[in-house]
N, C-alpha and C positions, 0 to 999 in steps of 0.2 A: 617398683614399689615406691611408696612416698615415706620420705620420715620427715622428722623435726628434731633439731639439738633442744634439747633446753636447756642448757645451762652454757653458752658455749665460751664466754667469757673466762668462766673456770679453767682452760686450758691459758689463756695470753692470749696477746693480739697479735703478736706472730706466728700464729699457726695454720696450715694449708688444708684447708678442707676439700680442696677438689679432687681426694680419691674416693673421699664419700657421696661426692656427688656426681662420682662416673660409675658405682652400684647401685645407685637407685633411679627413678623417674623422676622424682621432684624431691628437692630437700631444701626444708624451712629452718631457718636458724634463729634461735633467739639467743642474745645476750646472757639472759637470767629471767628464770621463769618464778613468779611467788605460787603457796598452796592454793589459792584463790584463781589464777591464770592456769592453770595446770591443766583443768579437765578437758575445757576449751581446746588447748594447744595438741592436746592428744588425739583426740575425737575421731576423726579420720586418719590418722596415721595406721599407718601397716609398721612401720619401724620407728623404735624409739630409741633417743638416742642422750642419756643422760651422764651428769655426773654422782651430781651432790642431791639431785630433785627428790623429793622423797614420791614412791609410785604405792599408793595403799590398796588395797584390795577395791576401796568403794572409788577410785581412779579408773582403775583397770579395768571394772566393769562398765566404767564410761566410755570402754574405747572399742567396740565391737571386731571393727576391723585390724586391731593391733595382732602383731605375728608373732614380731621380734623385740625385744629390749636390750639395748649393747651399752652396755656400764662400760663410762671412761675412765676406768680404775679397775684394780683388782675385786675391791670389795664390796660385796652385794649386799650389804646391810640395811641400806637404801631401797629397797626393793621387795616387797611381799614376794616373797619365793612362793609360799603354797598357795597362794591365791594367781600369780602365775601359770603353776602349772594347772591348775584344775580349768583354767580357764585357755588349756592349750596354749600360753606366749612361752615363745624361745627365749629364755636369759643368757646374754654370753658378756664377759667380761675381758679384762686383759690382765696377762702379767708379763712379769720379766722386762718391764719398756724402760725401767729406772735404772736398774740395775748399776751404769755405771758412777749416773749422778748420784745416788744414796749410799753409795759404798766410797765414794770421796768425798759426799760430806758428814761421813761416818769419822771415816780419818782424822777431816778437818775439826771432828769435833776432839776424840782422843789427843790430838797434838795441843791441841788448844788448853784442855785440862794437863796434860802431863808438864807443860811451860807453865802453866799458874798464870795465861794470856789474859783472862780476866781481872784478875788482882792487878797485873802488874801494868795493866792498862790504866785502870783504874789510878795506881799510884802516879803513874806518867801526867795523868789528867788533873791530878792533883796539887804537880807540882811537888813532887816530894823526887825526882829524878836530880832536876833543879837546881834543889839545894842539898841535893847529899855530899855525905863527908868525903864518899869513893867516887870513882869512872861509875862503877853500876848500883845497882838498887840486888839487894841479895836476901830480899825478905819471904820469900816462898820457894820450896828445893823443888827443881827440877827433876822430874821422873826420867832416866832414860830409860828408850822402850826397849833395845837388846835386850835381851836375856829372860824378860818379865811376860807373865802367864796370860795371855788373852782367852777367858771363857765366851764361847758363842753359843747362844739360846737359839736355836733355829740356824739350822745348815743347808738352807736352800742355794738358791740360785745367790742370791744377797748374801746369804752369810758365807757362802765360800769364795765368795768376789772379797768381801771383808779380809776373810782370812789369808787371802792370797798376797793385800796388800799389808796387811800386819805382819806379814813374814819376810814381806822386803826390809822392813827394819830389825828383823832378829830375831822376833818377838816366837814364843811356845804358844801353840794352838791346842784349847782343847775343848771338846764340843759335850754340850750335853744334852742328856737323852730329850726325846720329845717331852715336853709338860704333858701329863696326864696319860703316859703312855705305857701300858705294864707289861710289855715285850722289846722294847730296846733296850738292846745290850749295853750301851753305852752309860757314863755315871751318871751319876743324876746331877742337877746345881746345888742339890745342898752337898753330894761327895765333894764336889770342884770348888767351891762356894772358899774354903777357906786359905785356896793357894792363891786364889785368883788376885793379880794383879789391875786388870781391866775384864771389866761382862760388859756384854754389848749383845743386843736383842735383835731378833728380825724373826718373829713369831708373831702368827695371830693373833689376834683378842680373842680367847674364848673364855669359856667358864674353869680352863685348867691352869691361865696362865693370866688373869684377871689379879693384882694385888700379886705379881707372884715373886715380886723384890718387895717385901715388908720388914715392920718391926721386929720382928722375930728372927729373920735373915740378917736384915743389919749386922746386928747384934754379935754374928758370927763371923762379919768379913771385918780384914784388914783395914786397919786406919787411913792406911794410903789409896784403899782401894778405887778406882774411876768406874763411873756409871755412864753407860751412855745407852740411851733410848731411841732408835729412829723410826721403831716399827708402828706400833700403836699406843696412844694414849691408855692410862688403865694397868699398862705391864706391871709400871713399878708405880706405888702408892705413894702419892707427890707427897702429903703430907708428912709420912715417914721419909720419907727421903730428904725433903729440906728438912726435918730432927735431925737425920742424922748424919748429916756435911754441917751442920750450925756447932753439933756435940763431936766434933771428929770421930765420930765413927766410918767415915768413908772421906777420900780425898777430894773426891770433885764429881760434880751431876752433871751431866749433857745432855739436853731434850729436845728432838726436835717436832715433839706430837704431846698433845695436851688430852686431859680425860674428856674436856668441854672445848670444842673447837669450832667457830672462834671463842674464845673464853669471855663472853659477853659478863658473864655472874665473876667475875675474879678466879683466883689459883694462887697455891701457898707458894708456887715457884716464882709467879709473877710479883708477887706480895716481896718475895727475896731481891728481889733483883737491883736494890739500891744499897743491900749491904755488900761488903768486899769479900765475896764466900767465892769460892771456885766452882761458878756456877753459869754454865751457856743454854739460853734457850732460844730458840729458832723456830720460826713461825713456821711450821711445816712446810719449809721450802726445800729438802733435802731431792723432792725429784724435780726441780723447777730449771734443769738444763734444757737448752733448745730441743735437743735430740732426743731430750725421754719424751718431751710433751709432743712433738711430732710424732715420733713411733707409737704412741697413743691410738693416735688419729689410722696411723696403717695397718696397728693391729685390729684396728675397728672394722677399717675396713675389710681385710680378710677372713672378717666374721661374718659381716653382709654377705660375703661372698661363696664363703662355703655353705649360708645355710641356703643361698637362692640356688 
């Protein structure tokens, strides 16, 4: 079969593609594909091999001979699904390849708010270490994690690597029910919502869990409380959330996925990010370890593989 990457930049330039080019007969690779190159590049392919490329229905109908479509990511939103299938192309996607890069820089984000690493970075940079009157700077109180409640939104494969490493430092796990879901037994985030020490996400974007840390939740959590976001942009509503770490309604925000990615238009996070708030954002690089972005590539390939 013949494919073509298009997007293949999107993984790094250290990545090894020759197990996708020992499944097919021929494989083209491009860099980065624009809307305007796209139809072109597809035409003749039998397998497609994307990340971020958008494939729309009037694409897909430009590609006669296309079979397969293999997303270099979990998420197929990129992708006209029913125009897909009606036109017979296989969708296959990947998951679990991150796992252990986004659950350490899950961590790294939680440790980072519970030290107040931003503020007191900040102070350092400032100059206010310098000339203090003490040995240290003692102007933001250290969370320790022993003892303190970590709620987790989504108990997958992610959130129980989360969890596993949250409880090497002490910490109570408690998981809540799926968003939108009216048969798990388990609490819901608004039960949990108000013991909770740290939430931490790793849930879908859907329409149940779109806005689903707002101003109405705030409102109900701990002053102290740490937010930390690595799943999808959209969970928690930026806006509300930089109100409410600006009005100590919560202790610290950590984000490492935006609603607008790249945030070409601006973001109230971004807009934050020169005041001294207890506040980490990250370019969505929490799976950017060598080894998730390779196993990327192997789970791709044994997607080729099983469907030839």
């Amino acid at each position: 079969m013949k494919g073509v990457i298009l997007d293949a930049a999107s993984l790094g330039t250290d990545v090894d593609f020759s197990s996708l080019e020992q499944q097919l007969t021929e494989l083209v690779t491009w860099p980065a594909t624009t809307p305007d190159d796209a139809a072109a590049r597809i035409a003749d392919a039998e397998v497609v091999i994307t990340n971020k490329v958008q494939l729309t229905r009037e694409l897909l109908q430009q590609a006669p001979k296309l079979r397969l479509i293999c997303v270099l990511a979990t998420g197929t939103n990129n992708i006209d699904l029913d125009a897909a299938d009606e036109l017979g192309i296989a969708v296959r996607n990947v998951a679990a390849y991150g796992t252990a890069s986004v659950a350490q820089h899950t961590l790294m984000m939680m440790l980072g708010l519970a030290t107040h690493q931003p503020q007191y970075q900040s102070a350092v940079a400032a100059g206010e270490w310098q000339t203090a009157k003490m040995f240290c700077l003692m102007d933001y109180p250290v969370m320790q994690l022993q003892g303190k409640t970590l709620v987790i939104v989504g108990h997958g494969e992610l959130g129980q690597a989360v969890a596993r490493l949250a409880e090497a430092f002490g910490m109570q796990i408690e998981v809540a029910a799926r968003p939108g879901s009216s048969d798990d037994p388990r609490p819901t985030l608004d039960d949990l919502l108000p013991q909770a020490d740290v939430i931490s996400f790793h849930c879908p974007l859907t329409d149940a869990t779109r806005d689903l840390l707002n101003k109405q939740r705030f409102a109900r959590c701990k002053p102290s409380l740490l937010v930390l976001n690595a799943a999808r942009g959209g969970i928690v509503n930026e806006k509300d959330a930089i109100d409410a770490l600006r009005n100590g309604q919560i202790g610290g925000l950590a984000v490492d996925v935006l609603s607008e990615e790249p945030p070409r238009h601006g973001n109230p996070l971004l807009d934050a990010m020169n005041e001294r708030l207890n506040l980490i954002v990250t370019p969505h690089s929490a799976w950017l370890a060598p080894e998730a972005r390779q196993r990327i590539v192997e789970l791709t390939a044994t997607n080729i593989a099983e469907f030839n």
